[in-house]
Every structure is written in structure tokens, then in C-alpha cells.
C-alpha positions in Angstrom: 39.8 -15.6 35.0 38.1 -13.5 37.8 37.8 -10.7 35.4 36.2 -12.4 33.1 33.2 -13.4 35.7 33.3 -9.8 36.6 32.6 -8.4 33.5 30.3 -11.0 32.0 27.7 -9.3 34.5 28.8 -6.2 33.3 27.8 -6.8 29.6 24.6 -9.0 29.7 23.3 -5.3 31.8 24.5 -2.8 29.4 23.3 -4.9 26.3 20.1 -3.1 24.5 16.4 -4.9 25.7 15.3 -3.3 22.5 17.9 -4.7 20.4 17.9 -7.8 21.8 13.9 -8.2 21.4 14.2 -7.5 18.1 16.6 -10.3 17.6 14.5 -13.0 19.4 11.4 -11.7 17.4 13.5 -12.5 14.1 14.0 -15.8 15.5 10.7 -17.0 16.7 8.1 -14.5 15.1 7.1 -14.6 10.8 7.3 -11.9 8.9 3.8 -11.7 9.0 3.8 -11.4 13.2 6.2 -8.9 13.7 3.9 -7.3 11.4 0.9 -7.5 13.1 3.2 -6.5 16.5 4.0 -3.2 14.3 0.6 -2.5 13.7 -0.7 -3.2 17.0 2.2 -0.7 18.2 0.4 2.0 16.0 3.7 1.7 13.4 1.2 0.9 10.3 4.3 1.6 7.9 7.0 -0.6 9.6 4.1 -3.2 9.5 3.5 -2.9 5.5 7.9 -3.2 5.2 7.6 -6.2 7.1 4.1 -7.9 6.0 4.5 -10.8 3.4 0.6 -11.2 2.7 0.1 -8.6 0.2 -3.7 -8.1 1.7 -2.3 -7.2 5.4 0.6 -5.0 3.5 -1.9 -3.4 1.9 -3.8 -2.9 4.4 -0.9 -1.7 6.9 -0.2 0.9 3.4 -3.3 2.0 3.3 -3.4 3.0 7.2 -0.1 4.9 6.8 -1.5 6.7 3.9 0.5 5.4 1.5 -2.4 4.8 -0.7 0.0 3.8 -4.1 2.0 1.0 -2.4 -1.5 -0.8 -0.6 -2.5 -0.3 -4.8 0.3 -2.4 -6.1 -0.4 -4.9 -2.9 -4.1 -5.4 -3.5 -3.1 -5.6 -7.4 -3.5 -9.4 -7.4 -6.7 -9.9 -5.4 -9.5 -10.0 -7.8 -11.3 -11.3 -4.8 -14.5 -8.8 -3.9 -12.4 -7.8 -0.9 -9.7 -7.3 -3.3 -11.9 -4.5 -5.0 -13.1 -3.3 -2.6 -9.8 -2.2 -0.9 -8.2 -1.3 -4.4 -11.5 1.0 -4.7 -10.9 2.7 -1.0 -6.9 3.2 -2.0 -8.2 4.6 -5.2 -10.4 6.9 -3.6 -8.4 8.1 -1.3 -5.7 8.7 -4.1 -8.3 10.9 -5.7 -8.9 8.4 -8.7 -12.7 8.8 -9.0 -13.4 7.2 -11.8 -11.0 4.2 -11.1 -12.4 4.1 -7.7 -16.2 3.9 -9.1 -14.9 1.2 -11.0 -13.2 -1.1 -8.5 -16.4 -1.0 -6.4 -18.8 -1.6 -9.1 -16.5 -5.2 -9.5 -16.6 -5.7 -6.0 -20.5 -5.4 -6.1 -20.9 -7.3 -9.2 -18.4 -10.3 -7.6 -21.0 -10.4 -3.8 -24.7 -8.6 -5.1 -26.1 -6.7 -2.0 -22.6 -5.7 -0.3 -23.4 -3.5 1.3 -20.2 -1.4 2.1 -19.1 -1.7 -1.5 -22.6 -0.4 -2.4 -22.1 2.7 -0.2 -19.1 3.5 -1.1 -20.1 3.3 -5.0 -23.1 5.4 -4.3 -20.8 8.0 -2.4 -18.4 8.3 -5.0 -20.8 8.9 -7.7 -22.5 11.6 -6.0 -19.3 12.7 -5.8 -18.8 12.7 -9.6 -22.0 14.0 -10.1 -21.2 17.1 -8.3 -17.6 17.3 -9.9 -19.2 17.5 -13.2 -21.8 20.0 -12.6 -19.0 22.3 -10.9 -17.0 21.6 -14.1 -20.1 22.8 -16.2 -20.6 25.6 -14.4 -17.3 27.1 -14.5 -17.1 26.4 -18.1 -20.6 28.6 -18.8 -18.9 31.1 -15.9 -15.4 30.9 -18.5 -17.8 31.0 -22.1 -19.9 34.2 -20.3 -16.6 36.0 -19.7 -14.7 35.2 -22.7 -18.2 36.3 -24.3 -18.2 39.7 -22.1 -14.1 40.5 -23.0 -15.4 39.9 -26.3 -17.9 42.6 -26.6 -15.4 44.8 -24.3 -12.7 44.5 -27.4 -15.6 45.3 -30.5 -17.1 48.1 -27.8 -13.4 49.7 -27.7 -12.8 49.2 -31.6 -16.1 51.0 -32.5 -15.0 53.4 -29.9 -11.4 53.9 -31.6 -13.1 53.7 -35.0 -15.1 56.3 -34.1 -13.1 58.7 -32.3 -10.8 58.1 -35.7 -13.9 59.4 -37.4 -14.4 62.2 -35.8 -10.8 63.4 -35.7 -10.7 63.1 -39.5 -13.8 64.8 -39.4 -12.5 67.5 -37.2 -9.7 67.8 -39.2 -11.6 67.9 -42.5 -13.4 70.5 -40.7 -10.3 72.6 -40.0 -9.1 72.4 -43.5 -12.0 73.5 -44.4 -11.9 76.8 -42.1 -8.4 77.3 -43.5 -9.5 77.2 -47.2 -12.1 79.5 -46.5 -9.9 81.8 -44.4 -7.8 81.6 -47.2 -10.2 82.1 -50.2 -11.5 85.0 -47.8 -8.0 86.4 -47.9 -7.5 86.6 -51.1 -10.8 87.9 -52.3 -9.5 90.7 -49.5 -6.5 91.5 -51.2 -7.8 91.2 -54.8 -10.2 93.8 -53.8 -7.8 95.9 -52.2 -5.7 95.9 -55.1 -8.3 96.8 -57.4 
């Protein structure tokens, strides 16, 4: 028995404070609280494992940059908040288009708000400029396919041509020959005579 009192000191010291706060947060604190303890702590993706309203999870996703899971968590808010935040996960996901989208119901749920207007505006810009870059590389992409283009008829005259004039050169040598030839023999057909 008067070991037992001396250890029982013994193990209520060496028992983990961080284990042991974890255990009495199960038991008194939601869910939702030891979420918003996690993102308070700056741990924004222990917060959306342990978040049960899908807005904070989302949220809490969205902050650790995991822009697909705060998606599926703002999924069922049709809210104008809810489109608001789908639209900033979207854009951060590089879905324009989607993005642009979400915003435009966000402003068309609360006319005049004002971050959802921004936002919109932003993002179109941002489209704008997308599509003009897109244009231009595909004139830059025509103009050179046009360019290789006249390179490969250039280079076929140019074979075509140098084909030409070989045949022509030869031609031109058979022509010596026949000569030197028919020179020849009127040679020796006067010699014999």
C-alpha cells in the first residue's frame, strides 16, 4: 500500500498536459469549438477536419489552400455568402469562368454588394486579358505557320529549279558530246578519204 501512494504522484506528473487537454476538450468543447481553437492556433486544416458547419469548414479549407474541399463545403449554401465563397475557392482554383459565375449569383441574390461586385469585375478583366493573350498567340501561331509555309514552296521552287538546271546542264553536256562526236567523225571520214 505505501507504494501505491508513492507512485500515484509519480504518474499524474509524467502524464502528457497535451494529451490530457485534448481529452478534456473532447469532453466539454463541440466539434465546432475545438475548431475554432485550431484556427485561432493558426492550424486552419486541423480546424476544417474537425469543423461540422460546412460554412466554417469551408472556410478553415479555403485558408489552408485546400481550395477543392471548402468547394464541396460551400456546395450547399446557395445563400449570397454561399456564392460568394464558392466564387473566391473557384478563383483561387483557377476556374475563371466558374468563378465569374458564382459571383454574378451572389450579386444577383444582394444587388449593390459590393465585395462580390469587385471581385466579378476583377475576374472579368481577368478574362478579358486571357482572351486577347489567347488571340494574340493564335495570329503569332497563323503568321508562323504562314511564314514555314512560304519557307517549304521557297525551297521546292528552289529544288525544282536547281532540278532544272541540272537537266539543263546535262542536256547541255550531251549536247557537247554529240557534237564532239559528230566532230569526230567528220574528222576521220575526211581522213579516210
Amino acid at each position: 500500500r505505501g507504494w501505491l501512494l508513492c507512485l500515484l504522484p509519480l504518474l499524474l506528473v509524467t502524464t502528457p498536459e497535451r494529451a490530457q487537454a485534448q481529452a478534456w476538450d473532447k469532453l466539454w468543447l463541440t466539434p465546432d469549438q475545438r475548431g475554432q481553437r485550431a484556427m485561432e492556433a493558426g492550424d486552419a486544416e486541423r480546424a476544417a477536419e474537425l469543423f461540422e458547419n460546412p460554412d466554417w469548414a469551408g472556410t478553415a479549407a479555403y485558408e489552408s489552400g485546400d481550395y477543392e474541399s471548402a468547394l464541396q463545403h460551400f456546395e450547399g449554401n446557395v445563400s449570397a455568402d454561399g456564392w460568394y465563397y464558392r466564387g473566391n475557392a473557384l478563383a483561387r482554383s483557377g476556374q475563371l469562368y466558374e468563378a465569374i459565375e458564382a459571383y454574378r449569383q451572389s450579386v444577383e441574390l444582394v444587388p449593390g454588394r459590393e465585395d462580390a461586385e469587385h471581385n466579378l469585375e476583377l475576374l472579368e478583366q481577368l478574362k478579358q486579358q486571357q482572351e486577347q493573350q489567347q488571340q494574340e498567340q493564335q495570329q503569332d501561331q497563323n503568321q508562323q505557320d504562314q511564314d514555314n509555309q512560304e519557307q517549304d514552296q521557297q525551297q521546292e521552287r528552289g529544288q525544282s529549279e536547281g532540278e532544272s538546271q541540272q537537266d539543263g546542264q546535262q542536256q547541255d553536256q550531251q549536247s557537247e558530246q554529240q557534237q564532239q562526236e559528230e566532230g569526230e567523225q567528220d574528222q576521220s571520214d575526211s581522213q579516210q578519204q
